[in-house]
C-alpha positions as semicolon CSV with decimal commas, in nm:
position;residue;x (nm);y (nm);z (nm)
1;X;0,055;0,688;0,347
2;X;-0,023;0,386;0,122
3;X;-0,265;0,154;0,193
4;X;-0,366;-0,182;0,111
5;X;-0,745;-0,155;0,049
6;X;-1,005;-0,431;-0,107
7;X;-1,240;-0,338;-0,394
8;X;-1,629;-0,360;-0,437
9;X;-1,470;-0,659;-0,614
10;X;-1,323;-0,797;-0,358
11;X;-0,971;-0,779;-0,527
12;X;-0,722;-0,559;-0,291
13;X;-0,513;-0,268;-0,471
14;X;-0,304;-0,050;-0,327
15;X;-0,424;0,324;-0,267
16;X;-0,251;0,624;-0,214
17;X;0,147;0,538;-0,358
18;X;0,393;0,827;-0,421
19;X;0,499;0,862;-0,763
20;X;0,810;1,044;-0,886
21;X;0,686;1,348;-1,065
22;X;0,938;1,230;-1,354
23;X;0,760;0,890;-1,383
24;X;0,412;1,051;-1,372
25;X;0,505;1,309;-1,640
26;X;0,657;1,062;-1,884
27;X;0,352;0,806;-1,821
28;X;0,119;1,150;-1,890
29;X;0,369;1,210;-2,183
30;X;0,359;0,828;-2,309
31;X;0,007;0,834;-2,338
32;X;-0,130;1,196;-2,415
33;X;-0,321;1,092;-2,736
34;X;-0,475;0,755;-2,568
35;X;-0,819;0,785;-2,496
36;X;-0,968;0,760;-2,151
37;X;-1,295;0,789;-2,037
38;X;-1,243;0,892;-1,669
39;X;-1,048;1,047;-1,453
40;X;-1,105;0,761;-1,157
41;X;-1,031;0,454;-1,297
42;X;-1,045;0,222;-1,018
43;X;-1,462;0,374;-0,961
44;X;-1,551;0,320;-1,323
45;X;-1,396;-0,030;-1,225
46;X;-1,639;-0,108;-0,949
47;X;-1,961;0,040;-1,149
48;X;-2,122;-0,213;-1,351
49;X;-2,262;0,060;-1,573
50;X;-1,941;0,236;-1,701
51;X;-1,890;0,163;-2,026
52;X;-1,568;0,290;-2,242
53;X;-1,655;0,097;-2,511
54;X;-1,875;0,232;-2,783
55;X;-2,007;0,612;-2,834
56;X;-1,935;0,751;-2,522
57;X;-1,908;1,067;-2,507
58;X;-1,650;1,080;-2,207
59;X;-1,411;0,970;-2,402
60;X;-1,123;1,217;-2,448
61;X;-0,737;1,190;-2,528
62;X;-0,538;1,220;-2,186
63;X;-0,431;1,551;-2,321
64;X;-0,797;1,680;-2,344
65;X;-0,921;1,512;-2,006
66;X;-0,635;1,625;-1,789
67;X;-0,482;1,955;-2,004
68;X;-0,153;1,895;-1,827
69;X;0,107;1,644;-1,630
70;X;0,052;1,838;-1,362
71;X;-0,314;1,822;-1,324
72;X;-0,275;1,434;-1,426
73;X;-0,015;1,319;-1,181
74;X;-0,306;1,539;-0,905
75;X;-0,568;1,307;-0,985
């Protein structure tokens, strides 16, 4: 069930949406050679020491940090 939930931040987001598995796999598709640098992007929002900028080593293409659509659209 989707939920309207406020941030460390104090900005609200909402939590918890469906997605079509079609629109997860093309966004997973769209940007399989972008780099990311975590898996949880709304926590390495709210810490203050995450950095994705520079030589960290966390940094992987989608394609390398989540292997599949599948394991993706999961997380």
């Amino acid at each position: 069930m989707p939920l309207l939930v406020q941030g460390e931040d104090k900005q609200e987001f909402v939590k918890d949406v469906p997605l079509c598995r079609s629109d997860c796999e093309n966004w997973f598709e769209a940007c399989a050679d972008a780099t990311t640098c975590t898996t949880n992007w709304r926590a390495a929002h709210d810490d203050p020491n995450f950095s994705c900028i520079g030589d960290n080593k966390n940094c992987q293409t989608f394609k390398k940090k989540f292997g599949t659509a599948e394991t993706f659209c999961r997380e």
